[in-house]
N, C-alpha and C positions, 0 to 999 in steps of 0.2 A: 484800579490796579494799585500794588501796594509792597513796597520792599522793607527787610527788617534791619536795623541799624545795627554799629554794633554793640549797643546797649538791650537789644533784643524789642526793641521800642519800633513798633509799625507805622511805617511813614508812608501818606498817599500824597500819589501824583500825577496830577492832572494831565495831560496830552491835549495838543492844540487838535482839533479836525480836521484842520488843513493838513496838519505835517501827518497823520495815520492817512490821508488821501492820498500825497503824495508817495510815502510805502509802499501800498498797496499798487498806484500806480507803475513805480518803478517794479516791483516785483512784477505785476504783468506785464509788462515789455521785454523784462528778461528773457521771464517764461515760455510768453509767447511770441516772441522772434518780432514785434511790431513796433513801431512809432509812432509817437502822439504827434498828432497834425494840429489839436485845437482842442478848446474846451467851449463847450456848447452851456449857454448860461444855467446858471444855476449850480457851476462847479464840475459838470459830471464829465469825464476825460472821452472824447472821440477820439478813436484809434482805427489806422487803416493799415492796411496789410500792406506788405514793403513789394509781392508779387502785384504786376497790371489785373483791375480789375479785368472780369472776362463780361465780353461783349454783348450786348444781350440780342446784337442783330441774329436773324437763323444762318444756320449752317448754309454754305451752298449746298444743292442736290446736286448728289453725282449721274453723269449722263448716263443713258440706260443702256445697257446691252444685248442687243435684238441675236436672238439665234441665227445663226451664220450655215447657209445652205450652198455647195457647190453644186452646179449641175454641169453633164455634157451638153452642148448645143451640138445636134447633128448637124450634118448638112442642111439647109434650106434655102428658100427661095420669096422673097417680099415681092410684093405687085403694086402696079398702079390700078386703079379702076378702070383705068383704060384698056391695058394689059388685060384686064381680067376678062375684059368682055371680047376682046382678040383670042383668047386659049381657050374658055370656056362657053361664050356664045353672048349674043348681044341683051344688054339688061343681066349679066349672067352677074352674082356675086357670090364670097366666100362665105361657108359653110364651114361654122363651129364645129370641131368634134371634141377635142380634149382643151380644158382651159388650162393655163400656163401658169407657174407661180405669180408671176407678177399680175395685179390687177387691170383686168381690160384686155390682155392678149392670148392667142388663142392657137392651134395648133388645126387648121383647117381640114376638110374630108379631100379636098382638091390638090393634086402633085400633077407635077411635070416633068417631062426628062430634059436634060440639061445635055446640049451637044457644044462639043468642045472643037479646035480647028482640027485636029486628026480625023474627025469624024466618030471618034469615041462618044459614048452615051453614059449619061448618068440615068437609070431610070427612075420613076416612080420618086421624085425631090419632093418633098411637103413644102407644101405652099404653108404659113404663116400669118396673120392678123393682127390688127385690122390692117386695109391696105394703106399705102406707104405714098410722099409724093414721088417717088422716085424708086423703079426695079433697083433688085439687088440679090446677088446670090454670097451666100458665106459657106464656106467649103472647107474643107482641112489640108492639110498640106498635101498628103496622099493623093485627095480626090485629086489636086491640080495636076499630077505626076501621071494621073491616070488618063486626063481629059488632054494633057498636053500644054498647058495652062502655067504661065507665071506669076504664081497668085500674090502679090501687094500685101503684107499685112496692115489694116485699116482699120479704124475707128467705125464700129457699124455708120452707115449714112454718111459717109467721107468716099464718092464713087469716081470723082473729077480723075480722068487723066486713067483708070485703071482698065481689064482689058473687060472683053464681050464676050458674047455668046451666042446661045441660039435656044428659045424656048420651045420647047416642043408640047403645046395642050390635046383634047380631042376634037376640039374645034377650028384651031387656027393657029401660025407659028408666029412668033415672034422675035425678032432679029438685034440684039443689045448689043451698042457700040461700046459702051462700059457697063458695071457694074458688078464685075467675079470680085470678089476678095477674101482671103484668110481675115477671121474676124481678127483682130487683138484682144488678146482675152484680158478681163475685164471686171469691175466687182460694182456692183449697183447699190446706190444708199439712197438714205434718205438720210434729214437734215439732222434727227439723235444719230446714226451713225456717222455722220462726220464729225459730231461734236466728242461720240466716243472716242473716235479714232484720232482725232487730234488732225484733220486731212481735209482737202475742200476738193472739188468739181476738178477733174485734168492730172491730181495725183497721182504718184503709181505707190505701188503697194509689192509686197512681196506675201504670196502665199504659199506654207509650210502645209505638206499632207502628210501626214504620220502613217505607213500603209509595210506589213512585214516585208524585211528584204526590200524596203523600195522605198526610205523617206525622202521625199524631194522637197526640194524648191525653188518656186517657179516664182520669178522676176517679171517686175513690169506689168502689173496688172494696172492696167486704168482705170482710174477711181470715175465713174460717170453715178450723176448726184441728181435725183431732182424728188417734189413732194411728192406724198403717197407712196412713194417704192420702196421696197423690201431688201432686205439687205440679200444678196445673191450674186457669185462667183461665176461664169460662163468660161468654161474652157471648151476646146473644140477635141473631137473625137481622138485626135492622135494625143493632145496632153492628157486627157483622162487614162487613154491607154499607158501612155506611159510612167506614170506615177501610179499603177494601180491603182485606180481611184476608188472603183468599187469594193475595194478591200481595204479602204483607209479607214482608221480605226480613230484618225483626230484631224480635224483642218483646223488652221489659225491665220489671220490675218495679223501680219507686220510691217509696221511702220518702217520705211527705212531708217537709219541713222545718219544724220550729214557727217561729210567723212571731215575726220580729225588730223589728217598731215598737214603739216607744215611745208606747204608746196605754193 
């Protein structure tokens, strides 16, 4: 490099390496928003960005989301094996006819009529699979009004202390000190849908049906949890009626919010 005097006389001059290093360095720090941490031998400037490096661990995966099915639960009725061979005949067992969303249960060819203390009759109740250790009939609020019945809302298979009945098979009757109950309605997971839902085993839940002229929402759904099961809603025949359900155009499960007063 080389500057002219002012006798027009060409004078060159030298530059140290270090100091055009350090230029160069400084300029790149300006430029690019960074700071030197070190120099790495042999002179050459290591520079690290002033943002946290990013992690090289993986992302979490986010939990999956299973399609969400509401069904009516009609009326029905669970048996013992004992039971079964008292209404239907000895050695007698249930007979699959329609399988049920959830795997393993089954909607049997075998019903019975349900007689209540008035002497009122439910006839023609489907019997249910596989059998249970313990009778049970789940009903809807209606049936109880009809049969005479003050039906307990219950956790299915929670029977202690609720009222009875009377089984009526082609074979034989049956006489139950307890076991009537309105189910509580309910929503079935499996271990990704708790994880989705941010909910464990015993929670309650709120579900929203989106249906014309009729969006409800219906509180207190029991979260019951266990492996292999499907995610699924059970409401009984009067809440389906009453929310339109067959003409529901969205369902959504929601988490409640813990409430926020200052109380």
């Amino acid at each position: 490099m080389g500057t002219e005097d002012r006798s027009g006389v060409t004078v060159t001059a030298t530059l140290n390496p270090a100091d055009v290093e350090r230029v160069v360095r400084d300029v790149l720090n300006r430029h690019l928003g960074v700071r030197p941490v070190g120099d790495a031998p042999g002179g050459i400037p290591i520079l690290r960005s002033n943002a946290p490096a990013e992690s090289s661990a993986p992302a979490p995966v986010a939990a999956k989301r299973n399609p969400l099915l509401v069904n009516i639960s009609a009326r029905h009725v669970h048996l013992t094996q004992e039971h079964v061979e008292i209404l239907f005949g000895p050695g007698g067992k249930l007979t699959p006819e329609k399988n049920l969303y959830q795997d393993g249960y089954y909607a049997a060819k075998e019903t019975v009529a349900v007689v209540g203390p008035r002497r009122r009759m439910l006839p023609s109740v489907r019997v249910l699979g596989p059998t249970r250790p313990d009778s049970q009939i789940e009903l809807a609020f209606t049936d109880g009004i009809s049969l005479g019945i003050d039906l307990p809302v219950r956790i299915s298979g929670d029977v202690k202390g609720t009222p009875g009945c009377v089984l009526v098979g082609p074979h034989g009757v049956v006489e139950l000190k307890q076991g009537v109950i309105r189910a509580m309605r309910h929503v079935h997971m499996g271990p990704e849908d708790l994880e989705y839902y941010g909910v464990k085993d015993g929670d309650h839940m709120h579900l929203r049906i989106e249906s014309e002229g009729c969006t409800t929402v219906l509180e207190d759904l029991a979260v019951r949890a266990g492996k292999g099961i499907k995610l699924e809603v059970h409401l009984d025949t009067d809440e389906g009626n009453a929310c339109n359900l067959e003409k529901a155009s969205k369902v959504e499960l929601v988490k409640p919010e813990m409430c926020k007063c200052q109380h």
